[in-house]
C-alpha positions as CSV (number, residue, x, y, z in Angstrom):
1,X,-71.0,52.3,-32.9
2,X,-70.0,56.0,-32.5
3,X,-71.5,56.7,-29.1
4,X,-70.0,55.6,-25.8
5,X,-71.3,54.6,-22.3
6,X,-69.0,55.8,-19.1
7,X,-69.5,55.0,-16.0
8,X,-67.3,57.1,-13.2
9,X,-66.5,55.1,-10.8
10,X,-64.9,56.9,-8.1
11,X,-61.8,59.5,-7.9
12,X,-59.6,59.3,-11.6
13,X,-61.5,55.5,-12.6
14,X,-63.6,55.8,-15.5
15,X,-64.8,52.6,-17.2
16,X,-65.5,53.8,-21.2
17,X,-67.1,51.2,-23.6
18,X,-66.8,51.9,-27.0
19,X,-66.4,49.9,-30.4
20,X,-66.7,46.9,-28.5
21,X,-64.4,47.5,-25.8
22,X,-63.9,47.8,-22.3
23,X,-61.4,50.4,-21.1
24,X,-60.9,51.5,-17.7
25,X,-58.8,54.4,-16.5
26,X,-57.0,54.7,-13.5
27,X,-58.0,51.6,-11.1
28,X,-58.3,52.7,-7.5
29,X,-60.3,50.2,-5.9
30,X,-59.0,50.3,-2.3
31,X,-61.7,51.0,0.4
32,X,-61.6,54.5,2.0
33,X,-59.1,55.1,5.7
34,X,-55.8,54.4,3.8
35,X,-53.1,56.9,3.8
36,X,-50.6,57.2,1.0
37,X,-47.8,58.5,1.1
38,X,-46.6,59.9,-2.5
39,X,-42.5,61.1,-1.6
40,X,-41.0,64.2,-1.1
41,X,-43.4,64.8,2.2
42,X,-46.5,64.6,0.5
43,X,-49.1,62.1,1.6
44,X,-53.0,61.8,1.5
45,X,-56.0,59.7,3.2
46,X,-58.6,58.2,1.0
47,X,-62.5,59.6,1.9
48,X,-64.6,57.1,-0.1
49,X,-64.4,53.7,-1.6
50,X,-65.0,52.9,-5.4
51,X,-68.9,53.0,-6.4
52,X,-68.7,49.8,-8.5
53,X,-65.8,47.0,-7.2
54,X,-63.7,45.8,-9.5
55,X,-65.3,42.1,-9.6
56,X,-68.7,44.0,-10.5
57,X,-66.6,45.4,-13.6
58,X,-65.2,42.3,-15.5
59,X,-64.4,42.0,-18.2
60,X,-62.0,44.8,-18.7
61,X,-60.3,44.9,-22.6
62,X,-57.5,47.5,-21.9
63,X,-56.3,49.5,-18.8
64,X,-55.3,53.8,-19.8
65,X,-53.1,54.2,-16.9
66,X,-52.2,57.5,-16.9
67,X,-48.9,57.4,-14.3
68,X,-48.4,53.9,-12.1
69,X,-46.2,55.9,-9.3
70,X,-48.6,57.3,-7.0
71,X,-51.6,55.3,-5.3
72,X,-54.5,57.4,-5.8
73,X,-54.0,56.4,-9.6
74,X,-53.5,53.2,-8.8
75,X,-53.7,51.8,-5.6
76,X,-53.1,48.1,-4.2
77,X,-56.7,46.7,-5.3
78,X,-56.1,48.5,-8.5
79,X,-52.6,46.6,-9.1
80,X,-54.5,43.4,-9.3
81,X,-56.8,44.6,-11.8
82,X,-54.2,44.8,-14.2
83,X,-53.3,41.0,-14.7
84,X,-56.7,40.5,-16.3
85,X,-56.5,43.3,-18.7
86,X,-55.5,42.7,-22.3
87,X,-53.6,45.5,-22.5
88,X,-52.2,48.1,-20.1
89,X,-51.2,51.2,-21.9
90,X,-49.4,53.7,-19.6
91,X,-46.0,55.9,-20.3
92,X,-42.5,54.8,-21.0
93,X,-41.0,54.9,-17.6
94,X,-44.3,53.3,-15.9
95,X,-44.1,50.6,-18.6
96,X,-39.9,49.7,-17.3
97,X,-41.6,49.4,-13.9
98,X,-44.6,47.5,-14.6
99,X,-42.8,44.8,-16.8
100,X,-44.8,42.3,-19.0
101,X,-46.9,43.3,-22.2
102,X,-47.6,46.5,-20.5
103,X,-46.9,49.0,-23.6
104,X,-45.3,52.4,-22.9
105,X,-46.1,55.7,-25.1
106,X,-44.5,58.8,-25.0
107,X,-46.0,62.2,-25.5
108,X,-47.6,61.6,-29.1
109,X,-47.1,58.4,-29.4
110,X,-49.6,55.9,-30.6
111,X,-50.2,52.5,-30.0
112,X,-53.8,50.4,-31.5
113,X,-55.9,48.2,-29.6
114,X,-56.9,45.2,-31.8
115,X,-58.8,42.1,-31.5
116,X,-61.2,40.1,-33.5
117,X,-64.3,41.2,-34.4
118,X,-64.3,44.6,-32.7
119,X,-63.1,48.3,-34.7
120,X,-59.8,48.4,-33.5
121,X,-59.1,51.9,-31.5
122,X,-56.2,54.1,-32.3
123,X,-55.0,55.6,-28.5
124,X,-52.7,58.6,-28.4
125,X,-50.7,59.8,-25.5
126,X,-51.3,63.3,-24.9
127,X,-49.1,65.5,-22.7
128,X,-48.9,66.2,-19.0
129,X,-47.2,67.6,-16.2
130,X,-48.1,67.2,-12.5
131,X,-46.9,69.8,-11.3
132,X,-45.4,73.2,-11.5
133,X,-42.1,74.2,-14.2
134,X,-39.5,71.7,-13.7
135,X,-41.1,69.4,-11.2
136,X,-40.9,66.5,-13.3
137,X,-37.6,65.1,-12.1
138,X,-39.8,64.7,-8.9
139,X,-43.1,64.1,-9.6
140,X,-42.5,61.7,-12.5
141,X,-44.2,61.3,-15.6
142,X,-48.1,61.0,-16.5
143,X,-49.6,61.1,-20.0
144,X,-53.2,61.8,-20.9
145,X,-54.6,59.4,-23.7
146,X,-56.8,60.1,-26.9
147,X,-59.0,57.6,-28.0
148,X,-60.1,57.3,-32.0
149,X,-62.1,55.1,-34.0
150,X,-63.9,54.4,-37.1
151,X,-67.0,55.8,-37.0
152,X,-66.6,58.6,-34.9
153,X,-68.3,61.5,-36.2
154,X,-67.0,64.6,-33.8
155,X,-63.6,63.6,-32.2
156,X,-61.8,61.5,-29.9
157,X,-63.0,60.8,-26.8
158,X,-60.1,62.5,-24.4
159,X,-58.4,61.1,-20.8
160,X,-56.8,64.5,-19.8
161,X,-54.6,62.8,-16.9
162,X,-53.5,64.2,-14.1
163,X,-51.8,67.7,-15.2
164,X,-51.7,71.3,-14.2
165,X,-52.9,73.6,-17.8
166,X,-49.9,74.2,-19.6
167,X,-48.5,74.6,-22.9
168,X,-48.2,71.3,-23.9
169,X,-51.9,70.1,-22.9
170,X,-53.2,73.6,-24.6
171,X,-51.2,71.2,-27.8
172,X,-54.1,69.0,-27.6
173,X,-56.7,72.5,-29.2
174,X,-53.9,72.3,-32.4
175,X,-53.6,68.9,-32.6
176,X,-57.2,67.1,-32.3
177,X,-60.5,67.3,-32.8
178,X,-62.3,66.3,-29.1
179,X,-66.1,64.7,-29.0
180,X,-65.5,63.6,-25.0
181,X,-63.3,65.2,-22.7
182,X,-63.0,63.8,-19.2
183,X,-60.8,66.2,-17.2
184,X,-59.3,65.3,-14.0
185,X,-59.5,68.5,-11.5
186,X,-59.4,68.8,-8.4
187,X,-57.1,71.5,-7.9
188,X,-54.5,69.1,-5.9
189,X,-52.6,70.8,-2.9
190,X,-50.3,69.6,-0.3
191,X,-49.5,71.5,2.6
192,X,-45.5,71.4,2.3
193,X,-45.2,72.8,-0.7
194,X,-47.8,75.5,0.0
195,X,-49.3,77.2,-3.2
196,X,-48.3,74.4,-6.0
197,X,-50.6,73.0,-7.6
198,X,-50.8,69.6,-9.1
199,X,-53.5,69.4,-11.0
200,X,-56.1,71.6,-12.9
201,X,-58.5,74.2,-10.9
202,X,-62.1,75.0,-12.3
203,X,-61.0,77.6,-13.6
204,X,-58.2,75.6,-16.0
205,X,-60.9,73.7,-16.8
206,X,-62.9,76.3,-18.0
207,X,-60.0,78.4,-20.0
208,X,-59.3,74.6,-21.7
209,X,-62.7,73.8,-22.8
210,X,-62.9,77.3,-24.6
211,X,-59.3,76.5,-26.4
212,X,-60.7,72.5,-27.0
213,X,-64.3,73.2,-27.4
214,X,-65.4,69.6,-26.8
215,X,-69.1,68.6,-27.0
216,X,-68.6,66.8,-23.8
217,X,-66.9,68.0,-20.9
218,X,-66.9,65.8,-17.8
219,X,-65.1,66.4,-14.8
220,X,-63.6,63.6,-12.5
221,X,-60.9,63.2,-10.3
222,X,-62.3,66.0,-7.7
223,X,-63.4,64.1,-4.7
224,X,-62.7,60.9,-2.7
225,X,-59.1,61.7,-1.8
226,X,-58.1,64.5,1.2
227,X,-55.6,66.5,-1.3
228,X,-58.5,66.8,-3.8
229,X,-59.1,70.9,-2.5
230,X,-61.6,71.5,-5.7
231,X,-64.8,69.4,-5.2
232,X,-67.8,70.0,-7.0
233,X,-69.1,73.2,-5.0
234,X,-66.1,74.7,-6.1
235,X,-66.5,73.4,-9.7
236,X,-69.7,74.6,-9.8
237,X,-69.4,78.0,-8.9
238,X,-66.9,78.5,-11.4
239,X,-68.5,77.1,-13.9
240,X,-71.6,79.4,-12.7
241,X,-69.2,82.4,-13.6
242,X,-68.0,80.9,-17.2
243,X,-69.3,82.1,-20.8
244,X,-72.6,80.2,-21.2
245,X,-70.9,78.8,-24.2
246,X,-68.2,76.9,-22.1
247,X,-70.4,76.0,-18.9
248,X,-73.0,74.5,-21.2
249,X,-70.2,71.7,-22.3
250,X,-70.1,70.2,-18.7
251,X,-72.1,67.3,-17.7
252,X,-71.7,65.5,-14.1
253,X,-72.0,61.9,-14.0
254,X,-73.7,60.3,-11.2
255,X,-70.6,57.9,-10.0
256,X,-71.4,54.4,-10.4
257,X,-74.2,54.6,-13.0
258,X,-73.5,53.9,-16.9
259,X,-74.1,57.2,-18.8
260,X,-74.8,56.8,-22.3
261,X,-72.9,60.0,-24.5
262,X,-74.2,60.4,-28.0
263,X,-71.2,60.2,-30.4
């Protein structure tokens, strides 16, 4: 099997199926009112619930958590998703505070989902920052994730993660050949700290697709959440004002219905 099937769910949760597996991104499953508060003065309110519950989504093979620190990457119904999951794959630091099997990956780093019967997927952690030069001590660390397997014919299907376009995920062009991209955007703002942004803008987007040149382009992680500032008006004018060669690459998803992508 080379193709995939992905089904957005809401906000940064992506369920993927490929190669026999069940992999599910980001779980935020809480139902919308909450506030969150994320440190330093920053906090958020959640607009809309998940379009497919977690129950409806059993059985999940392997959870890409891309950073487990702040709740609108994983939230309190997301958190008991992960008991059931074979495998939770997240970063170093996030793997010291979840405990268990969870497996940490640094930047580059690799780890391979295995199990009987199924072609075993090699996933990669790609870089990210969330946030501006030398925010990291503060805003923690996130990683995106590659995905590779036998039988692939164009790429790797590719979990940007939450990051603002910089140097290392322009390493991702270099580096690998990407089939899928799903990008999270969303332009993230909070009012006390003004200007910074914690996440990619449309127009990020657009200058990383030209530099990646993915088949697929898909964004997520632009609406459900009040700090989300890009939503897809935004997107879409931007991508209105891209190279046709760029803007053609982007597909929307309708959230919560499976979505078959040729591989």
């Amino acid at each position: 099997m080379s193709g995939v099937r992905i089904t957005h769910v809401g906000g940064p949760t992506v369920l993927i199926e490929a190669a026999g597996w069940r992999l599910l991104t980001d779980p935020t499953f809480d139902a919308p009112g909450r506030r969150y508060a994320f440190g330093w003065g920053t906090s958020s309110r959640k607009l809309a619930g998940p379009a497919v519950s977690a129950a409806d989504l059993d059985p999940i093979d392997a959870v890409l958590l891309s950073h487990d620190h702040h709740d609108d990457n994983l939230d309190e119904a997301g958190r008991a998703v992960l008991p059931s999951a074979g495998v939770v794959v997240t970063t170093a630091a996030g793997a010291g505070r979840l405990g268990g099997e969870t497996r940490g990956l640094e930047p580059w780093g690799t780890t391979r989902l295995e199990a009987p019967g199924r072609t075993p997927i090699e996933v990669t952690a790609t870089p990210c920052r969330h946030g501006p030069p030398l925010s990291r001590p503060i805003v923690g660390d996130v990683i995106g994730f590659a995905l590779a397997w036998e039988g692939q014919r164009h790429g790797a299907v590719w979990v940007s993660g939450d990051t603002v376009l910089y140097d290392g995920v322009r390493e991702v062009a270099d580096r690998l050949a990407v089939d899928v991209a799903l990008i999270h955007m969303g332009g993230v703002r909070f009012p006390v700290t003004g200007p910074l942004r914690y996440t990619m803008t449309a127009r990020d987007a657009v200058e990383l697709c030209g530099l990646i040149e993915p088949r697929t382009a898909i964004p997520i992680h632009y609406e459900g959440w009040k700090h989300f500032r890009e939503g897809r008006e935004s997107i879409e004018r931007e991508l209105a004002a891209a190279p046709p060669d760029v803007a053609s690459r982007f597909r929307w998803l309708p959230v919560g219905e499976p979505v078959e992508i040729a591989g």
